[in-house]
ROBAMAR-189187 format. One record per atom (N, C-alpha, C): x, y, z; residue in one letter. Coordinates in pm, whole numbers, plus 50000, padded with zeros to 5 digits. Atoms other than C-alpha are relative to their C-alpha. Example, Ala and Ser with C-alpha at 12.3 -4.5 7.8 and 13.67 -1.06 7.14 Angstrom:
ROBAMAR-189187
500894988150000A512304955050780A500905012050000A499184988149994S513674989450714S499235010950073S
end
This chain:
ROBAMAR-189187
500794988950048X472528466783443X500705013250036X499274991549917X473798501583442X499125007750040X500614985149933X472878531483639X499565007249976X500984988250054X471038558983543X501275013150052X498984990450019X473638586783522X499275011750044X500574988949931X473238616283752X499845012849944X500074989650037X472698650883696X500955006050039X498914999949985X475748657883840X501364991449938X498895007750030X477838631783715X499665001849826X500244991050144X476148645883325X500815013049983X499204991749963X477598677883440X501365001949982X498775001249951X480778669083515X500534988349842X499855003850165X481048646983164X500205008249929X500294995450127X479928673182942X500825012650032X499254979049981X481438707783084X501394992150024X499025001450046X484748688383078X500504996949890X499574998650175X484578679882717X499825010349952X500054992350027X483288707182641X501215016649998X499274988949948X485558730782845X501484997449886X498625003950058X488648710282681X499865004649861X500164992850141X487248717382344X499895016249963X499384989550014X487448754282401X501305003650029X498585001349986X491178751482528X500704996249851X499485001550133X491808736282231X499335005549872X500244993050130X490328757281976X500485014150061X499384987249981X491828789382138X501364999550001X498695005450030X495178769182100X499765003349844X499965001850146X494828764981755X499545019349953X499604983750006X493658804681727X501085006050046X499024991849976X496658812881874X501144998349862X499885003550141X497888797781527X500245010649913X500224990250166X496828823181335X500995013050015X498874992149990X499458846081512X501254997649945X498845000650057X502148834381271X500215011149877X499474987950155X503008866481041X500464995049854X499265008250167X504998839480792X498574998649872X501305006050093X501188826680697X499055009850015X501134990350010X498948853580774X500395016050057X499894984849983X498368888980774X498875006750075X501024995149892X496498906981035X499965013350103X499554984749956X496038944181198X499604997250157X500175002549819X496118947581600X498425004950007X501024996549965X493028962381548X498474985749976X500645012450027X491398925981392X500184992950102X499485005249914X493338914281703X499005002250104X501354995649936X491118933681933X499024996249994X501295001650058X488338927881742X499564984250038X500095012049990X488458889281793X499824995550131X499885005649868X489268889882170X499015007950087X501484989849921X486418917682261X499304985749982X500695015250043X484558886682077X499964992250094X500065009249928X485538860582295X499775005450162X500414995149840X485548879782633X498495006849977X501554993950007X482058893182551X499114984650042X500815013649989X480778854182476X500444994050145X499335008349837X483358840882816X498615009750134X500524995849860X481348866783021X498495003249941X501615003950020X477698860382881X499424987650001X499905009849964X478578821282905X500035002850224X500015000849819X479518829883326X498605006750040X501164990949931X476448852483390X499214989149968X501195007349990X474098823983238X499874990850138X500005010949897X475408802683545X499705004250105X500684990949863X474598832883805X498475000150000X500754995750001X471828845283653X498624990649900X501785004050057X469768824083376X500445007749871X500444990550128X470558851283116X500815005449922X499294994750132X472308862082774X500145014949989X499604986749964X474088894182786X499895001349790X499375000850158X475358891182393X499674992349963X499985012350083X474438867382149X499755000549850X499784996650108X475788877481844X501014987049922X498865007450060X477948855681554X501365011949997X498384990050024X481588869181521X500185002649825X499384996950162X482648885381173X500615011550082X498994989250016X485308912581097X499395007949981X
end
């Protein structure tokens, strides 16, 4: 019979798939920095990484605090 799976050991499952699956989709955005295939202004550049450091540091505060700083979708 198996175990009943901890709340810690859920934890430790899911925020490492998870975590890996943002590693690898900010790999693959780094992609889109090829000039050959796409065209793009430093200022769209900006625009994308305010984006993600806004969501990275409203993802860390939920784990201090409980609470959503930002919670907007991303567009241009």
């Amino acid at each position: 019979m198996k175990e009943k799976e901890t709340n810690r050991e859920r934890f430790i499952r899911i925020a490492e798939s998870r975590t890996q699956k943002i590693i690898d989709m900010i790999e693959l955005l780094g992609n889109c920095s090829n000039q050959y295939n796409y065209e793009y202004t430093q200022k769209d550049v900006d625009k994308m990484f305010l984006a993600i450091d806004l969501a990275l540091k409203n993802s860390k505060a939920r784990f201090s605090t409980g609470n959503t700083i930002n919670d907007k979708r991303f567009k241009f």
